[in-house]
C-alpha angles and dihedrals in degrees: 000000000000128000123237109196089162081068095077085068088067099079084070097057104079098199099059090073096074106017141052094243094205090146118080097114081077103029114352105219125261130274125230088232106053092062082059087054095050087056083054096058097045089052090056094047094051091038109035097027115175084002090068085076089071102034086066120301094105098056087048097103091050097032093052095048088056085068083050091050096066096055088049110043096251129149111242119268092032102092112074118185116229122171097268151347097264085059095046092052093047085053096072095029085064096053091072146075110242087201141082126046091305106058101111133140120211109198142149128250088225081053111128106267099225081063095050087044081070102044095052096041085060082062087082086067099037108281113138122213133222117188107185105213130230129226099222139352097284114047148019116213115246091219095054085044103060090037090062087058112085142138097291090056121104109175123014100203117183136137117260084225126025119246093214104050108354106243115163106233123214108255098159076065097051098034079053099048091036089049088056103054103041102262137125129239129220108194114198101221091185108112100035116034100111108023099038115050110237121169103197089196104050082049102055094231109167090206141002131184141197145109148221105273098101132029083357092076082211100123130235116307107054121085125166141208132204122206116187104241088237100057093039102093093042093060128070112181115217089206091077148136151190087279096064084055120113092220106028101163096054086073096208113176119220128065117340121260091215113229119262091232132044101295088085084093096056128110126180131352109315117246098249096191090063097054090046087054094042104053098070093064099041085055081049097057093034093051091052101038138236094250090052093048076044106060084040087047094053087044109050087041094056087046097051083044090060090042085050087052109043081050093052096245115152106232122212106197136077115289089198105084091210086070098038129096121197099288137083120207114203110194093209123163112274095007092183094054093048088054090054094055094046088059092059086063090049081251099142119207137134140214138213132210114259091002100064130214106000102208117192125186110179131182099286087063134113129227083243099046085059087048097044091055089059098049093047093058088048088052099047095047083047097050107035112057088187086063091051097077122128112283115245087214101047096049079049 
């Protein structure tokens, strides 16, 4: 029998209590702790008012993404917080120039699509933008990929681990392809900050992005963005505010003076709350460690695999573990309604349209909980002829 000494964390985690959490790839549950520091927050708001700028509030952003930093690899001072990943990505698209020969996006079609919303929406002012295709819903090809960066690519933008089916994609490779020929990587962190190790810094990443909301455990509101030290003085974002500036409180007018630190990326005041909530998860993951949640993660995930398989269910995502994030994707007939019926029994999954059921142990969950998912499934497609209907994924 294996011991689970990760197990001891769940009586911090309210939630587990009552419901299989098989969900934070989509929202990691809450720690105890952080409802005590959001009574924190709320006491210092009521006791130290307009002081509570200077005891700390300010530095917050920065603060706060330190924690980040150390999940990710990253050198202290180069994580800002900003209130999610679609601003912290704006932030470096709008540090460039989108004309010119070299005004290319290289980007994936399983990308999230909040990320290509952005991309696309840079074509009205010259970027060009490259989506590599996938053949299917799981995967796109690294080949294809690399082939796709050349001289005329600015910015190489893809997520370290894919939202529909959790493959771990190579970004030693791209960082190393994009590098040569001239061009910036933005690395998505999303889906795997927190459950797959990444080192943004050994990797040679120029930006990364994410936030808390997933394997964090840090709750909705607080995004980050990483800047590697050595690209920070050349760039000045034109999505800006008072709060990139070096003097802010001086309040001059006219055009900004960037800060020298990472605060050039900031915009407006930073949501406090947020950053109050988040921290408690971000000291959780980083106490026990990435490669620990790791080696459960890759466990739990073969095991509900083999679950997925003896009970006839098609998986979407890698078998290798070497390629898997912390998610497994079931194609099953009528996904949505399965959910749905998962969620009458307080089993929480989700499912995404063309993917399937997206499954998620982390490092809170429990052998049987894992078991318990996959026999749910099994029970709702036995027991609701309305859910066993052809899969759309699997006739495509």
């Amino acid at each position: 029998m294996t011991t689970d000494n990760l197990l001891s964390w769940r009586r911090e985690f309210p939630i587990l209590a009552e419901t299989t959490y098989m969900v934070s790839h989509s929202l990691g549950a809450m720690p105890r702790r952080a409802g005590v520091r959001l009574a924190e927050y709320a006491e210092t708001w009521a006791t130290r008012g307009v002081r509570a700028w200077e005891d700390g509030w300010w530095e917050m952003p920065r603060s706060v993404g330190d924690l980040i930093g150390r999940i990710i690899g990253a050198a202290p001072g180069s994580v800002l917080m900003l209130p999610n990943q679609s601003s912290a990505q704006s932030a470096i698209l709008s540090c460039f120039d989108w004309t010119g020969p070299r005004a290319t996006i290289v980007t994936e079609q399983l990308n999230f699509p909040s990320n290509l919303y952005l991309f696309h929406g840079l074509e009205g002012i010259g970027a060009r933008v490259v989506t590599v295709p996938a053949d299917d819903a799981m995967t796109v090809p690294i080949e294809r990929l690399l082939a796709a960066i050349d001289e005329t690519t600015r910015l190489v933008s893809v997520s370290h681990v894919l939202f529909k089916s959790s493959v771990v994609q190579d970004l030693a490779a791209i960082v190393e392809r994009a590098h040569t020929v001239g061009a910036l990587v933005l690395a998505d962190l999303y889906q795997s900050a927190g459950t797959v190790p990444v080192d943004v810094t050994a990797l040679g990443v120029d930006f990364a992005t994410g936030g808390s909301v997933k394997w964090l455990c840090g709750g909705p509101g607080a995004g980050y963005l990483y800047v590697a030290p050595a690209r920070r003085p050349a760039l000045a974002p034109r999505l800006t505010g008072w709060a990139a500036h070096r003097a802010p409180f001086a309040f001059d007018d006219g055009p900004i003076a960037y800060a020298d630190d990472v605060f050039r990326f900031a915009n407006g005041s930073p949501a406090i709350p947020a950053l109050y909530a988040a921290m408690s998860g971000y000291e959780i993951v980083g106490e026990i460690g990435v490669a620990a949640i790791r080696a459960k993660s890759l466990r739990q995930t073969a095991r509900l695999i083999a679950r997925a398989d003896a009970a006839g269910l098609r998986v979407v995502s890698p078998r290798a573990a070497v390629a898997r994030g912390g998610t497994v994707v079931l194609d099953v007939p009528n996904g949505a309604a399965v959910t749905r019926a998962l969620a009458r029994q307080d089993v929480l999954v989700d499912h995404r349209p063309g993917a399937g059921i997206r499954a998620a142990p982390h490092f809170y969950s429990t052998d049987d909980e894992v078991d318990r998912t996959v026999d749910a499934i099994v029970e709702a497609l036995a027991s609701e002829p309305a859910v066993a209907t052809a899969s759309p994924l699997a006739r495509g």
